[in-house]
C-alpha positions in Angstrom: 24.6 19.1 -2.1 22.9 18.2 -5.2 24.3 18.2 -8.6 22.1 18.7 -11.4 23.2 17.2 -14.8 21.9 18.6 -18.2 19.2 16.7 -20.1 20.8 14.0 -21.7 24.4 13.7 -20.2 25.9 10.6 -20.4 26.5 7.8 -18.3 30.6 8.7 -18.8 29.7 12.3 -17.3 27.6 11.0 -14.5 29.9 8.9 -13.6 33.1 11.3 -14.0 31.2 13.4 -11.5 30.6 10.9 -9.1 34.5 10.1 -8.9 35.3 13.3 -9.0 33.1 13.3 -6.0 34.4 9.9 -4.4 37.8 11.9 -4.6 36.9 14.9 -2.2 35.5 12.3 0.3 32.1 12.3 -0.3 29.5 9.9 -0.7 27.1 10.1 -4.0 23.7 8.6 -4.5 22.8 9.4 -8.2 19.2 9.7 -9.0 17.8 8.9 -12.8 14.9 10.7 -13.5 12.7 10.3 -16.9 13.9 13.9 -17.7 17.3 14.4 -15.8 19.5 12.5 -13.7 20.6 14.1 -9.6 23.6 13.4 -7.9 23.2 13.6 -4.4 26.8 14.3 -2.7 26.8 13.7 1.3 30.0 15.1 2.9 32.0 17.8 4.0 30.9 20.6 2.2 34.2 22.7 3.2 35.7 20.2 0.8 33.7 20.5 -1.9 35.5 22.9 -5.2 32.2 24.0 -6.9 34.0 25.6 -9.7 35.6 22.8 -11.0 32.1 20.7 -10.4 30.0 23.1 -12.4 32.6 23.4 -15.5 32.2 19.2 -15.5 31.0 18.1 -18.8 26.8 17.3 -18.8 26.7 19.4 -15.2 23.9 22.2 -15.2 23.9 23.5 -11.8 24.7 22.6 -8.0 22.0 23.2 -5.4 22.7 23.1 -1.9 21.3 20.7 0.5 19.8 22.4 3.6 18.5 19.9 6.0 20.6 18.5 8.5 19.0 15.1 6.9 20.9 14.8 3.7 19.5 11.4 2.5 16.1 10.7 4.5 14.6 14.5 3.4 13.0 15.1 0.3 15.3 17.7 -0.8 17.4 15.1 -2.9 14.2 12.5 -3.0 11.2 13.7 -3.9 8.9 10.9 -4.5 7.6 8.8 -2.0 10.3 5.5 -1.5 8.6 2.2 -1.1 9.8 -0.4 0.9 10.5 -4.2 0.0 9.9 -6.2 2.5 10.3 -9.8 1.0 8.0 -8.8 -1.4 5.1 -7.1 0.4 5.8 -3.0 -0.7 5.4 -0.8 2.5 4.5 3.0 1.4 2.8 2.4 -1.8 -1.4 2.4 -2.1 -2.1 -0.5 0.0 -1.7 -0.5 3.6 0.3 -2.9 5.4 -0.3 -4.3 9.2 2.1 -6.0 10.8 0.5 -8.1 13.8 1.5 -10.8 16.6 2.4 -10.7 19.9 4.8 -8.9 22.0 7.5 -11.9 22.5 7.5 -15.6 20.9 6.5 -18.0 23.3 6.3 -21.2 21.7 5.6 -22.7 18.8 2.1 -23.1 19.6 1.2 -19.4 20.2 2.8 -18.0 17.4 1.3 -20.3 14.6 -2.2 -19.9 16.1 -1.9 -16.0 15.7 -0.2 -16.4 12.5 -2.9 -18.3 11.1 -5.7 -15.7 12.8 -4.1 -12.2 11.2 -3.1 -13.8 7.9 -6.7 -14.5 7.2 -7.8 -11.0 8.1 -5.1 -9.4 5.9 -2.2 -9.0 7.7 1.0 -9.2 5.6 3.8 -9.2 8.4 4.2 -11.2 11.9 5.9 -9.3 14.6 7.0 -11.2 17.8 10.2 -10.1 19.9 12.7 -12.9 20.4 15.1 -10.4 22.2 13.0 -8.5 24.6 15.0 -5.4 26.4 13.0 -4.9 29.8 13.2 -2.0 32.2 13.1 -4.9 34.7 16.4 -7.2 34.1 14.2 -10.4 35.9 11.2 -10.0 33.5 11.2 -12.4 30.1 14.0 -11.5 28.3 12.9 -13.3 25.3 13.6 -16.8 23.5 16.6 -15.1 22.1 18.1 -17.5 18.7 15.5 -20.0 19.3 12.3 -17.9 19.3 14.2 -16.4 16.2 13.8 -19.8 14.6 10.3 -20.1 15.1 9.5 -16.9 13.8 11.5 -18.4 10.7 9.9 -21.9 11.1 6.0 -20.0 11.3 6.5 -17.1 8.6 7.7 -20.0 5.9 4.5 -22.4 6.5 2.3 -19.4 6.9 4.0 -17.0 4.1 3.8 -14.3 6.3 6.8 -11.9 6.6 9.0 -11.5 10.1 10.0 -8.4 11.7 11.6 -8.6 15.0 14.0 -6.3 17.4 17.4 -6.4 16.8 19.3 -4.8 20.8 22.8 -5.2 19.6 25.4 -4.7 17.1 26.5 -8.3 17.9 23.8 -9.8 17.0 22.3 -8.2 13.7 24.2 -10.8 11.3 21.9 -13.5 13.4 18.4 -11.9 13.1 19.1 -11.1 9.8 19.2 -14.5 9.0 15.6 -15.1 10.1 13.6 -12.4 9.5 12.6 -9.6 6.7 12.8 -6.7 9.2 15.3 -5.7 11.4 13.4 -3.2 14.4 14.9 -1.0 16.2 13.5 -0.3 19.3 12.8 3.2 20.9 15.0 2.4 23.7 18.3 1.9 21.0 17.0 4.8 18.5 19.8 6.3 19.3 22.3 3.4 19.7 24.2 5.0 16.7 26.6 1.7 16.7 23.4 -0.5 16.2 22.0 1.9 13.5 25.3 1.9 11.5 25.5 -1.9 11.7 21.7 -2.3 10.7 22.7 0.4 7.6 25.3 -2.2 6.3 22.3 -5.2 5.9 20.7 -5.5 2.8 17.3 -6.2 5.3 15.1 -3.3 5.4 14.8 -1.3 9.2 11.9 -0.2 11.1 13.0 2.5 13.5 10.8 3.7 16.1 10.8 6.8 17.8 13.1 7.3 20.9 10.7 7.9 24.1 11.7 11.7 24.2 13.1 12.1 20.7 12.2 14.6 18.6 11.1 14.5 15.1 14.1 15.6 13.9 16.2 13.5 16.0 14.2 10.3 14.8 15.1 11.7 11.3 18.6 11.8 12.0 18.5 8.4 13.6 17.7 6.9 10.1 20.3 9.1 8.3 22.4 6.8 10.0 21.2 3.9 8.2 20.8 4.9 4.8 24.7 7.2 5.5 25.8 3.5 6.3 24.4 2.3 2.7 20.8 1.0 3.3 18.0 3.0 2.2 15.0 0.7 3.0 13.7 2.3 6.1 10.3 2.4 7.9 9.8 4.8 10.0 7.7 4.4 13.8 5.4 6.4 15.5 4.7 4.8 19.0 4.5 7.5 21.2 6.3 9.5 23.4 6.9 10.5 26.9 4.9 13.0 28.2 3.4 14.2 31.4 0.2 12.1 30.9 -0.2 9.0 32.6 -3.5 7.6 31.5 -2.0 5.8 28.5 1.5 4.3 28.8 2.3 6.8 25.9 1.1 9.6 24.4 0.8 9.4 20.4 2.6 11.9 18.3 -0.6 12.0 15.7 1.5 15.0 14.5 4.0 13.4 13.6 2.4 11.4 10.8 2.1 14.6 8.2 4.9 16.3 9.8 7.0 13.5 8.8 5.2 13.0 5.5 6.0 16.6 4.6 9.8 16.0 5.7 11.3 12.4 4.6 10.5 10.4 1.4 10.7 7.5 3.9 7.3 5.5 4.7 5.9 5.6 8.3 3.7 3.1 10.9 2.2 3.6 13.9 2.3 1.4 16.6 -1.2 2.2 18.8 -0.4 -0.7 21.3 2.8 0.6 22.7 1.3 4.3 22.0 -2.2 3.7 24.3 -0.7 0.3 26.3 -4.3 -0.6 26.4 -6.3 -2.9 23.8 -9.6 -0.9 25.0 -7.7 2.3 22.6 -6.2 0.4 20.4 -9.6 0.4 17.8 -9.7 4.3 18.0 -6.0 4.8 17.3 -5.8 3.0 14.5 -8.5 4.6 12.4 -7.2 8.1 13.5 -3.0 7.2 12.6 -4.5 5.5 8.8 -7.2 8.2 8.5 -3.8 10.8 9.4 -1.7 9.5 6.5 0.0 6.8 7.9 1.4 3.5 5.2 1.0 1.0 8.2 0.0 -0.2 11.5 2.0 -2.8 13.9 -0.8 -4.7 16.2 -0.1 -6.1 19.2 -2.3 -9.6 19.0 -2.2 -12.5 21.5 -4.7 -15.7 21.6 -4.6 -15.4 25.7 -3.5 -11.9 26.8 -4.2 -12.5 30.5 -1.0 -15.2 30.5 0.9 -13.3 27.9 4.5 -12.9 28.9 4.9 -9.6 28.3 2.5 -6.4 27.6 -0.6 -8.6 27.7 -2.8 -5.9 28.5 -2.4 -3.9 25.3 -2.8 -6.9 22.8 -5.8 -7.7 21.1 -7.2 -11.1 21.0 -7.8 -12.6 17.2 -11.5 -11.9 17.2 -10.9 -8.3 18.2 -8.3 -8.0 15.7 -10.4 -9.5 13.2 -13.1 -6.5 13.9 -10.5 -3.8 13.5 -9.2 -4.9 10.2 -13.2 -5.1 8.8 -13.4 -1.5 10.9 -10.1 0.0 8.9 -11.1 -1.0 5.3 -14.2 2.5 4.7 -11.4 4.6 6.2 -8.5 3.8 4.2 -10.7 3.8 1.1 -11.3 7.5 2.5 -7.8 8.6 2.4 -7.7 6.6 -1.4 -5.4 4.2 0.2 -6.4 0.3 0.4 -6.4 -2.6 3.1 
C-alpha cells in the first residue's frame, strides 16, 4: 500500500509512520516528492490496521497497491528510475551499449575489442567469465581469472564491466570486479541468486527467462529490489517459441509493455535474440526506434575461432557501422547515442 502524507508533514511524522510500519512487519520505501512525500509499505496487507494509519499525524490518505509488483511497477514510482552504473546513467536521454564478446578469452582479445567499441561509443564491456552451457564439455569460462581481466581491461580502458553472475556462492567475487552483476535467462528465476544479488550495492541486469512471461520477469526483479537493491536493468533477449530460424524470437512487445509497467530501465540484447550477426543491424534499430534505454552487442575481433556463440558476434568494423547507423534513429525517438 501507499501512504500519502499531507503537504508539509514532517520528517518526525514520516518517520513515525514508517516505524509504525516497521512494527506490523512491513518493509517501507518513502518517496520525497517536490510537493508531497509517499510511503510505500510492502507486506502483508492482512496485517496492516488502516485506522490507526490514517489518524497518524501529517497522514492524508492510504491507497492500495494493486500489482502483484509492489516495488518495480509504477504504482508507487512514477518517474522513470535511472541506473548508476559506475557513473555511466542507464534510462536517462542518452543511450547506453554495452559490447564485447560472449566469454573472456585472454588478455589479448578483450583489450583489442575494448579499445574498438570504446571509440565508437560504447560505455560498458560485457564478456562472460562464468559461462553456463547446455553442453557441460563446452567452455565454461575463465571463471576468477577472466574476472580479473575484465577488471585489469575496464580500468586501462575506462570502460564499465558487466558479467554473469550463476551462483549465490559466488556473487561477493564478481562483485568485486565488475559494475554489473547479470543474471542470465537460464537463473531468472533462481530466486536464491536474485535475493543474494538484491543485498549488493552493484546494480543487476536481469534478462528474461526463455519462456517467462512479462510479468514473471517483473516479479523476478521484485526480488531484487524486496531484498534492498533498487538499481535494476531490465533484458529483452528473446524467448522460446516455435520458430527456428533465429535462435530466439524477440519480444519487440515487450519494450513498451514494459515501459508502461515498471519505472525500471530496459536493453535488448539482438545477438542472443537473432543468434546471427547478419540480424543483428536490423534489430537494433527496431528495439532503440521501440523505446528501448540500451542495447548489449555481441562483438569479437575473430568470430570464426570465438569460443563460444561466434556466429552472432559482430566483428569491430561491423560494429563500428551499426553505432554510425543507430545515431538518426535515436535522435528520432529524442533520445541520444
Amino acid at each position: 500500500m501507499i501512504i500519502i502524507m499531507k503537504t508539509g508533514a514532517s520528517q518526525k511524522q514520516i518517520e513515525d509512520v514508517e516505524k509504525y510500519l516497521q512494527g506490523l512487519g512491513f518493509n517501507t520505501h518513502p518517496i520525497y516528492g517536490e510537493v508531497k512525500t509517499v510511503v510505500g509499505a510492502v507486506g502483508d496487507k492482512r496485517l496492516a490496521k488502516t485506522e490507526n494509519i490514517i489518524h497518524m499525524e501529517g497522514v492524508e490518505n492510504i491507497v492500495p497497491i494493486m500489482s502483484p509488483y509492489k516495488l518495480v511497477g509504477r504504482e508507487l514510482i512514477h518517474e522513470n528510475s535511472i541506473v548508476d552504473a559506475g557513473g555511466v546513467p542507464i534510462g536517462g536521454k542518452e543511450l547506453v551499449v554495452m559490447a564485447g564478446p560472449c566469454a573472456v578469452e585472454d588478455e589479448e582479445q578483450l583489450m583489442e575489442v575494448a579499445e574498438k567499441i570504446k571509440e565508437t561509443g560504447a560505455k560498458i564491456l560485457r564478456g562472460g567469465a562464468f559461462k553456463p552451457r547446455t553442453s557441460p564439455y563446452s567452455f565454461q569460462g575463465l571463471e576468477e581469472e577472466g574476472l580479473k581481466l575484465l577488471a585489469k581491461v575496464g580500468k586501462a580502458t575506462g570502460l564499465k564491466i558487466v558479467t554473469e553472475v550463476v551462483d549465490t556462492r559466488d556473487v561477493e567475487l564478481v562483485s568485486q570486479y565488475v559494475d554489473i552483476l547479470q543474471v542470465g535467462a537460464r537463473s531468472m528465476q533462481n530466486f536464491k541468486l536474485l535475493s543474494e544479488c538484491g543485498k549488493s550495492d552493484k546494480p543487476v541486469l536481469l534478462k528474461r527467462g526463455l519462456s517467462a512471461t512479462i510479468e514473471e520477469w517483473l516479479m523476478a526483479a521484485e526480488y531484487i529490489l524486496s531484498a534492498g537493491n533498487p538499481n535494476v536493468i531490465l533484458c529483452e533477449r528473446g524467448i522460446r517459441t516455435f520458430e527456428t530460424a533465429t535462435r530466439n524470437t524477440l519480444d519487440i512487445n515487450a519494450i513498451p509493455v514494459a515501459k508502461e509497467l515498471t519505472h525500471l530501465p530496459i536493453i535488448v540484447d539482438p545477438s542472443h535474440a537473432t543468434g546471427n550477426w547478419r540480424w543483428v543491424d536490423a534489430v537494433s534499430k527496431a528495439s532503440i526506434a521501440a523505446g528501448a534505454d540500451g542495447l548489449m552487442i555481441e562483438v569479437h575481433p575473430d568470430p570464426s575461432h570465438a569460443a563460444s556463440d561466434g556466429q552472432q558476434s559482430l566483428k569491430p568494423e561491423k560494429f563500428a557501422q551499426l553505432m554510425k547507423a543507430l545515431k538518426p534513429i535515436a535522435q528520432a525517438v529524442d533520445r541520444e547515442i
